[in-house]
N, CA, C and O atoms as CSV, one atom per row, in Angstrom:
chain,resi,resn,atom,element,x,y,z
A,1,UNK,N,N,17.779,-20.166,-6.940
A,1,UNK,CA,C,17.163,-20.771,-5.775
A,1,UNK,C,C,16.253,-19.786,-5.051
A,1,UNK,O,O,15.082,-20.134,-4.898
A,2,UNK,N,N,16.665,-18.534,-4.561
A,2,UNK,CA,C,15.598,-17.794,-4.135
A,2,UNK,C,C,14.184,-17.446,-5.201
A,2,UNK,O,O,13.090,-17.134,-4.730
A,3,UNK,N,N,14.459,-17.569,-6.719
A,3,UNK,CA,C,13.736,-17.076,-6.988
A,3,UNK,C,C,12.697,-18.151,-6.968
A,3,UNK,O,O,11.504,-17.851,-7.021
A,4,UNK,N,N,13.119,-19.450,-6.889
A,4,UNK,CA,C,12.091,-20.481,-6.425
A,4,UNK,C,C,11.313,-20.337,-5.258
A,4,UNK,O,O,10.083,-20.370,-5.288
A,5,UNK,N,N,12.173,-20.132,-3.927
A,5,UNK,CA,C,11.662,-19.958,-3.062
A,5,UNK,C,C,10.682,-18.698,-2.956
A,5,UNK,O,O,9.899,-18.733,-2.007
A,6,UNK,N,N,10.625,-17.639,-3.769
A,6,UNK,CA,C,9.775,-16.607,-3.943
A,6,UNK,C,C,8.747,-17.229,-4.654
A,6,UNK,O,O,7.549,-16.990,-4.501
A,7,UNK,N,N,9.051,-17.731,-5.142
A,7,UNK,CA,C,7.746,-18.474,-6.340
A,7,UNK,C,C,6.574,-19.822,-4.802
A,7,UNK,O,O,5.411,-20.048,-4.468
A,8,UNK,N,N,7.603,-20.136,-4.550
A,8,UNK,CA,C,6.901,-21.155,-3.442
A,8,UNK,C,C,6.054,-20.742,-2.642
A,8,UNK,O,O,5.162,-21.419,-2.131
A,9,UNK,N,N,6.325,-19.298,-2.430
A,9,UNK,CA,C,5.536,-18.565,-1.453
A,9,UNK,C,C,4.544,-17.508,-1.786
A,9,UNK,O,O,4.324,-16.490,-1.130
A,10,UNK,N,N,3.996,-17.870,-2.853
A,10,UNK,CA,C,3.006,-17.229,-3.883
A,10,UNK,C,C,1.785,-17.685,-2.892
A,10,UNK,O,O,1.435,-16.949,-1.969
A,11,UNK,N,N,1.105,-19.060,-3.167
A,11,UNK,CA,C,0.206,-18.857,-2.317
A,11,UNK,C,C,-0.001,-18.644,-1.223
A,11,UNK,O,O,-1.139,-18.443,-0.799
A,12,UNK,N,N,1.120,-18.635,-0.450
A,12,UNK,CA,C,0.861,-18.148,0.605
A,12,UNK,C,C,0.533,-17.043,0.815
A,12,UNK,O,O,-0.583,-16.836,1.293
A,13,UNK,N,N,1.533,-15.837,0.479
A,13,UNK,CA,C,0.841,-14.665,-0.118
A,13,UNK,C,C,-0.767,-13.866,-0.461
A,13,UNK,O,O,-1.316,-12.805,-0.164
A,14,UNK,N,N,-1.137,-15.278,-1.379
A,14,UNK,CA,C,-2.274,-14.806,-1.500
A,14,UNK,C,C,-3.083,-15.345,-0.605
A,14,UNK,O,O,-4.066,-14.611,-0.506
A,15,UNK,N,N,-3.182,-16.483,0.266
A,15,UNK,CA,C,-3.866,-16.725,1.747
A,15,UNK,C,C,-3.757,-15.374,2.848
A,15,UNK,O,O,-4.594,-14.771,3.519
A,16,UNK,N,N,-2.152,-15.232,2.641
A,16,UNK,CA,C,-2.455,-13.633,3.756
A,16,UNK,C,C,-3.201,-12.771,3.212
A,16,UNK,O,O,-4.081,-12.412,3.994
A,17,UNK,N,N,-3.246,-12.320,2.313
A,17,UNK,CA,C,-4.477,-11.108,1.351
A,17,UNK,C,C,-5.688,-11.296,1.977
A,17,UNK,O,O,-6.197,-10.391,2.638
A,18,UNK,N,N,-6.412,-12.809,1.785
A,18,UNK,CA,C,-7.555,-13.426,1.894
A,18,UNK,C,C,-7.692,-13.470,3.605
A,18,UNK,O,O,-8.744,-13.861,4.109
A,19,UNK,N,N,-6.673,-13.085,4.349
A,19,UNK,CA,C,-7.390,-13.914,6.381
A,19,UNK,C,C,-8.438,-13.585,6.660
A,19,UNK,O,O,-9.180,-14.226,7.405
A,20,UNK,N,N,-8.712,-12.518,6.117
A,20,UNK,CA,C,-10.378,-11.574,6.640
A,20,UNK,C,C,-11.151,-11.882,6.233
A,20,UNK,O,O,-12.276,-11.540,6.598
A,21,UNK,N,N,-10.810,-13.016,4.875
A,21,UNK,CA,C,-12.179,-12.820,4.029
A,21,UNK,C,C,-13.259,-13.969,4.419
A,21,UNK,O,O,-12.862,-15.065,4.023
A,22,UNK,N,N,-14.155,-14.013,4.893
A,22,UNK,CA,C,-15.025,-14.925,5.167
A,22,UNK,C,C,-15.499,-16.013,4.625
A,22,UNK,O,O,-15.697,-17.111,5.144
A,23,UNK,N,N,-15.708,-15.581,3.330
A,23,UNK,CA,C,-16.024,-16.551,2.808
A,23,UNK,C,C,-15.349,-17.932,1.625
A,23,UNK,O,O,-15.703,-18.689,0.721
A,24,UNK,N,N,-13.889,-17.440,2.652
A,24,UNK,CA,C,-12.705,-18.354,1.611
A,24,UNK,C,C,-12.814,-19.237,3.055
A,24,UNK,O,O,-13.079,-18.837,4.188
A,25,UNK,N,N,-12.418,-20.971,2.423
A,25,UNK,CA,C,-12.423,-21.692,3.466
A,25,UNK,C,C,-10.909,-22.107,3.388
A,25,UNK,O,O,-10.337,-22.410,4.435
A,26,UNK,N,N,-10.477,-22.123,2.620
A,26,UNK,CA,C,-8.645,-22.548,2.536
A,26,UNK,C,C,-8.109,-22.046,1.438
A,26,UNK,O,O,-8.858,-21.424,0.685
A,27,UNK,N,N,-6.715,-22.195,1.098
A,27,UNK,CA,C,-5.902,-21.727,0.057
A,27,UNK,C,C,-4.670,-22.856,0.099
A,27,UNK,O,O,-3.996,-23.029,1.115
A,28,UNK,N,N,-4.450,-23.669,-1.253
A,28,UNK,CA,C,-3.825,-24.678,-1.397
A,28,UNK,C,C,-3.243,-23.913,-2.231
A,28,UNK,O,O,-3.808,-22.904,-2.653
A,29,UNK,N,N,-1.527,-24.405,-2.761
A,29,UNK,CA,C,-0.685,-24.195,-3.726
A,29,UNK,C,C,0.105,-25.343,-3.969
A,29,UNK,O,O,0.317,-26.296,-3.220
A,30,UNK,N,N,0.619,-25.066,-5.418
A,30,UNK,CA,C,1.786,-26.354,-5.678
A,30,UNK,C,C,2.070,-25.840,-7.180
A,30,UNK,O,O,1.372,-25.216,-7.980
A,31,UNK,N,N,3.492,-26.402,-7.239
A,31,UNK,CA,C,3.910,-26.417,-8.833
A,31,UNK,C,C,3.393,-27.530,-9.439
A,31,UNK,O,O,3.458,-28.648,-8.928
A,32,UNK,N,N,2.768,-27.244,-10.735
A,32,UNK,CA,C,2.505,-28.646,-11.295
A,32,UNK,C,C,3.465,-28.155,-12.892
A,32,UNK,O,O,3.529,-27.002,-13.321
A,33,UNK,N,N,3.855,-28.885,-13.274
A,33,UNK,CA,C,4.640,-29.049,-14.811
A,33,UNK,C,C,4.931,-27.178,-15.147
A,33,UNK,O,O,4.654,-26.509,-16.143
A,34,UNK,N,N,5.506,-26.844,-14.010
A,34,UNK,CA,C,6.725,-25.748,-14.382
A,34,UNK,C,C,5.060,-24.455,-14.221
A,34,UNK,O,O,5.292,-23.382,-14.778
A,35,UNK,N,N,4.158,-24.512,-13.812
A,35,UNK,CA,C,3.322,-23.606,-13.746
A,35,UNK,C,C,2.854,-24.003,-11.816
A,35,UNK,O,O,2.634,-25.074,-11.251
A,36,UNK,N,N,2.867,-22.385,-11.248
A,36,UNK,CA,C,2.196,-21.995,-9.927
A,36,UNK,C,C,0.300,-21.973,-10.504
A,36,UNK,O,O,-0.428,-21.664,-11.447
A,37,UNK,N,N,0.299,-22.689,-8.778
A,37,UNK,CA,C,-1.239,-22.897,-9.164
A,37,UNK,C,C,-1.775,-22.493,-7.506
A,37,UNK,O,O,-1.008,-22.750,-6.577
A,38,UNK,N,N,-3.224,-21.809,-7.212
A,38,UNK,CA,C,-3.251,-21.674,-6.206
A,38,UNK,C,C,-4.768,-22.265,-6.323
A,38,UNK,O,O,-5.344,-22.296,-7.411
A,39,UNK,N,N,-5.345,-22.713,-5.164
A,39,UNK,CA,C,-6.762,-23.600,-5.210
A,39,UNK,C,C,-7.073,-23.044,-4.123
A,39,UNK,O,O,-6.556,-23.291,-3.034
A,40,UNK,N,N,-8.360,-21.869,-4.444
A,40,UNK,CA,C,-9.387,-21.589,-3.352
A,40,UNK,C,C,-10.102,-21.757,-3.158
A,40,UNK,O,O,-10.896,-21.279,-3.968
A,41,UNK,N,N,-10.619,-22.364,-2.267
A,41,UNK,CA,C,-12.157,-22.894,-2.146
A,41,UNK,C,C,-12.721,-21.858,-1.020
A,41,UNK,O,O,-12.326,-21.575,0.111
A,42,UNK,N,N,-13.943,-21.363,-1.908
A,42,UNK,CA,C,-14.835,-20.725,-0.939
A,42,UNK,C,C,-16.056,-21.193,-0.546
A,42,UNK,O,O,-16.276,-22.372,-0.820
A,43,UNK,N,N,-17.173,-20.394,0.201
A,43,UNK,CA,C,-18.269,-20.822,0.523
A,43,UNK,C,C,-19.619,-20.830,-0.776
A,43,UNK,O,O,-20.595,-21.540,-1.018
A,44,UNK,N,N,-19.001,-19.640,-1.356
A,44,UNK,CA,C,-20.357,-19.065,-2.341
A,44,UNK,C,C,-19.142,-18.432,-3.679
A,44,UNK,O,O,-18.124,-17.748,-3.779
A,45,UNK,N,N,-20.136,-19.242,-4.541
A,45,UNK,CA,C,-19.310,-18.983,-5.981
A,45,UNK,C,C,-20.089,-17.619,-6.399
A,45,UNK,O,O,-21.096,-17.964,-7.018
A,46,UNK,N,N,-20.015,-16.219,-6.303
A,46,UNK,CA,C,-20.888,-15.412,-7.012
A,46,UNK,C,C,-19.279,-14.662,-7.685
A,46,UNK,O,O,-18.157,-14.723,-7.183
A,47,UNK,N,N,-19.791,-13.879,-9.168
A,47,UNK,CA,C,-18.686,-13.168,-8.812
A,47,UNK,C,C,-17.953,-12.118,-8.178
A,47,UNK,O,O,-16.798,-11.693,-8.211
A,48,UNK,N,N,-19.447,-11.736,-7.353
A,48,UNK,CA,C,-19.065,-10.875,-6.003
A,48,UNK,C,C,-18.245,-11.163,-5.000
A,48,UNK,O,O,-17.634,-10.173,-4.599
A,49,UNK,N,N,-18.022,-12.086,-4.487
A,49,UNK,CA,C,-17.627,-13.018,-3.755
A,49,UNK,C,C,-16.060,-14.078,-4.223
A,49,UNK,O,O,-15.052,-14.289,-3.549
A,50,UNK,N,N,-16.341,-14.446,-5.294
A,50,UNK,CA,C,-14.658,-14.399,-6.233
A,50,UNK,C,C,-13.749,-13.044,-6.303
A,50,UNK,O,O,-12.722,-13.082,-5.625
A,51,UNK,N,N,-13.984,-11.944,-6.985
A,51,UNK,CA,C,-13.459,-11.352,-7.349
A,51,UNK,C,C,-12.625,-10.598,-6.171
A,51,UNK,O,O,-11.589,-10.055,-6.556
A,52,UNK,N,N,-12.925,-10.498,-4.852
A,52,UNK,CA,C,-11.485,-10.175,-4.074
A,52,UNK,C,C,-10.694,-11.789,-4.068
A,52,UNK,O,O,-9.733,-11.832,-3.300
A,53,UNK,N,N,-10.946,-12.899,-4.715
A,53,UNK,CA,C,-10.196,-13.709,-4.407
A,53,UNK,C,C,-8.914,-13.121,-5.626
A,53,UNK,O,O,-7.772,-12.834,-5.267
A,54,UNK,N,N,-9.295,-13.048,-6.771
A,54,UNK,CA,C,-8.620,-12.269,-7.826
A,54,UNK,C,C,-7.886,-11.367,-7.826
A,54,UNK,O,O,-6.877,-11.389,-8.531
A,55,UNK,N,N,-8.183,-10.357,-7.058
A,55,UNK,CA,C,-7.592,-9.093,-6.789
A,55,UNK,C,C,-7.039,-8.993,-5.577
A,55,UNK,O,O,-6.558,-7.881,-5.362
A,56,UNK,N,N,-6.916,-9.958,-4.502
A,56,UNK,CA,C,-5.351,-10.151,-3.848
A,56,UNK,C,C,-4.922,-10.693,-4.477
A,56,UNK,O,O,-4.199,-9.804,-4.926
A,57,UNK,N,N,-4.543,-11.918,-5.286
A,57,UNK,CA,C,-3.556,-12.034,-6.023
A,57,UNK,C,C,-2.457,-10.908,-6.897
A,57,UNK,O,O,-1.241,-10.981,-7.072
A,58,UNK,N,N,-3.721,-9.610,-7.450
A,58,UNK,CA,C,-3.022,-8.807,-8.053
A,58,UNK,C,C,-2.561,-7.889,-7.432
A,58,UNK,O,O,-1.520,-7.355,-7.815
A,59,UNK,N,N,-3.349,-7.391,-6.100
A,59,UNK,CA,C,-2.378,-6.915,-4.830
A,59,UNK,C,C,-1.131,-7.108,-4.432
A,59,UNK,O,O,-0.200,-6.305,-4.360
A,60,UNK,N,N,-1.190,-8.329,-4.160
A,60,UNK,CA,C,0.194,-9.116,-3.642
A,60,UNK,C,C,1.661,-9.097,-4.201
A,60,UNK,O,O,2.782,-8.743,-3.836
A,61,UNK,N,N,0.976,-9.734,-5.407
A,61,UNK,CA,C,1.893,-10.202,-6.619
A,61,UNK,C,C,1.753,-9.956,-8.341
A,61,UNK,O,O,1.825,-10.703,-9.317
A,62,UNK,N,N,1.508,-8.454,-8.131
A,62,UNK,CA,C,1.372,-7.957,-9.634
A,62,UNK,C,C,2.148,-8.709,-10.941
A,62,UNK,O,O,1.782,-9.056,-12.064
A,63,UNK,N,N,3.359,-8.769,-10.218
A,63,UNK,CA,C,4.097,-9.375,-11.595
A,63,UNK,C,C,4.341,-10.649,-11.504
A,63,UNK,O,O,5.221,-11.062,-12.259
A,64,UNK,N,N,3.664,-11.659,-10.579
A,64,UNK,CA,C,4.085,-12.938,-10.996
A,64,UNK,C,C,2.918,-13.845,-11.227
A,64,UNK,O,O,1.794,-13.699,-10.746
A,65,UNK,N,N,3.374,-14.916,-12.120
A,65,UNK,CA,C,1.994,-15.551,-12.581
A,65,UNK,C,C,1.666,-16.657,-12.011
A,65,UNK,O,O,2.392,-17.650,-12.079
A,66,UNK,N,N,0.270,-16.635,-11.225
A,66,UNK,CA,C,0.043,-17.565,-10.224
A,66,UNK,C,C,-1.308,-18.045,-11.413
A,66,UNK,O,O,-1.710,-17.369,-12.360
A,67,UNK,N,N,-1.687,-19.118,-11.068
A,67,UNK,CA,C,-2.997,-19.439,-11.872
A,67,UNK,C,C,-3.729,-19.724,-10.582
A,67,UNK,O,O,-3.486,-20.347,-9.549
A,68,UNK,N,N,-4.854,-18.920,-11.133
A,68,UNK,CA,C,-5.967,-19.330,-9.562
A,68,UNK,C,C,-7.009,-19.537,-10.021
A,68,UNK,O,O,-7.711,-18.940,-10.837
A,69,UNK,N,N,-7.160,-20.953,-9.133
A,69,UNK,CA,C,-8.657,-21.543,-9.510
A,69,UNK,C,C,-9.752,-21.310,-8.099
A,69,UNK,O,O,-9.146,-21.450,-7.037
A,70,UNK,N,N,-10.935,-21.049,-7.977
A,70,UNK,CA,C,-11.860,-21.088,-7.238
A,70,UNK,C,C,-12.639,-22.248,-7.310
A,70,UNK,O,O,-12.696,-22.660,-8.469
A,71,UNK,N,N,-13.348,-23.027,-6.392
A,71,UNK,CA,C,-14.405,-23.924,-6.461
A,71,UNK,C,C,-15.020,-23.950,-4.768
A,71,UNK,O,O,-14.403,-23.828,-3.709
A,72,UNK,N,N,-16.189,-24.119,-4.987
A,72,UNK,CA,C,-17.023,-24.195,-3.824
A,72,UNK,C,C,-16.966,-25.727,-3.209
A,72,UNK,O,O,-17.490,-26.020,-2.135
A,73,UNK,N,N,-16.379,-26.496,-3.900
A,73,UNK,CA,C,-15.766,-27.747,-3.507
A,73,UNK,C,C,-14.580,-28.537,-3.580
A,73,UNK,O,O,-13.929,-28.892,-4.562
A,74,UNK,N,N,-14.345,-28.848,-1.787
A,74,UNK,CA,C,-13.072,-29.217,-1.754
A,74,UNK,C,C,-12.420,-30.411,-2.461
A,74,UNK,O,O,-11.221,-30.677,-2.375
A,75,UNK,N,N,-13.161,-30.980,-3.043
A,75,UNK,CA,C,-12.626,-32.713,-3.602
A,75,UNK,C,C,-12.317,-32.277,-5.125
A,75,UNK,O,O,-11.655,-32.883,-5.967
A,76,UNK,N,N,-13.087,-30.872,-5.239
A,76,UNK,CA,C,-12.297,-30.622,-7.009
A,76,UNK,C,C,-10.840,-30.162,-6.948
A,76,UNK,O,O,-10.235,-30.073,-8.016
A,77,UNK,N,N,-10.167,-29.836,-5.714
A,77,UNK,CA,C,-8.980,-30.104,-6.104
A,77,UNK,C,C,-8.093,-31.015,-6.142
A,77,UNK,O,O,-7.988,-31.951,-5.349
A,78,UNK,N,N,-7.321,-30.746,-7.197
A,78,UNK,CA,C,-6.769,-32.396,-7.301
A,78,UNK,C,C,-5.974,-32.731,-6.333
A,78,UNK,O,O,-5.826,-31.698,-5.679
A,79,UNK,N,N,-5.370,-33.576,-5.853
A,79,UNK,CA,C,-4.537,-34.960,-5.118
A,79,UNK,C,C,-3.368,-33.909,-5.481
A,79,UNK,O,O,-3.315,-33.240,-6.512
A,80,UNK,N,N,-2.212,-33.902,-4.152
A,80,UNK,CA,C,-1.052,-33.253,-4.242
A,80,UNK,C,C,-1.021,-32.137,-4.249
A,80,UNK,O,O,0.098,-31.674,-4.473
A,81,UNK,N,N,-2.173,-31.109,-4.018
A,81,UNK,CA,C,-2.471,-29.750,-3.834
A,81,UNK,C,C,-1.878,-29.828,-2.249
A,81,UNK,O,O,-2.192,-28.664,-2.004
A,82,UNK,N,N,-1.450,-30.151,-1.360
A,82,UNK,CA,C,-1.416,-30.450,-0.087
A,82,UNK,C,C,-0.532,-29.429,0.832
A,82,UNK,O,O,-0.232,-29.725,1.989
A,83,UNK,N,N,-0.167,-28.279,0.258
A,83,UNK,CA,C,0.315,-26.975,0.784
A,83,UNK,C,C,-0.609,-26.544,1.497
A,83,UNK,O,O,-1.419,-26.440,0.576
A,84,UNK,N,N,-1.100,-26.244,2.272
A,84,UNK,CA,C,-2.336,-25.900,2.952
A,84,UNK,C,C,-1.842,-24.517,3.321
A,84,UNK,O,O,-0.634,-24.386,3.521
A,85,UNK,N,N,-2.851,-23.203,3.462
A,85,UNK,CA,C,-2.129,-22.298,3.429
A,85,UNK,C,C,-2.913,-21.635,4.353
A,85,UNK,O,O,-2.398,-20.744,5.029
A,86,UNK,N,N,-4.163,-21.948,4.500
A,86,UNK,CA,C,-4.946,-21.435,5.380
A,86,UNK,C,C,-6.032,-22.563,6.118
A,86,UNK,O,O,-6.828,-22.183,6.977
């Protein structure tokens, strides 16, 4: 059970990494079929601009496996992402 609850709190995690960062507009999480998923949507897709989204994750949470997706739009994430984290 805790180690769920450690797992639950992955994206959140990586939303605290991200508070400063400007150009992230939210951070969604959820389990989908036994895999952590975190959905960031930022302002500007460069990979200048991704890549600290990447590397708090590996800050945070070196050893656990979060899958993180980026998109500059909010409707590409799917339905039931609804953890809102930031």
């Amino acid at each position: 059970m805790a180690q769920d609850s450690n797992a639950r709190a992955a994206p959140r995690r990586v939303a605290g990494a991200l508070q400063g960062n400007d150009n992230v507009d939210s951070v969604l999480g959820d389990k989908q079929d036994g895999q952590w998923d975190a959905w960031v949507v930022v302002r500007d897709r460069s990979w200048a601009t991704e890549h600290p989204v990447f590397q708090a994750h590996v800050d945070v949470d070196p050893d656990f496996y979060l899958t993180v997706h980026v998109t500059d739009r909010p409707e590409r994430v799917p339905p039931g992402r609804a953890a809102r984290h930031r």
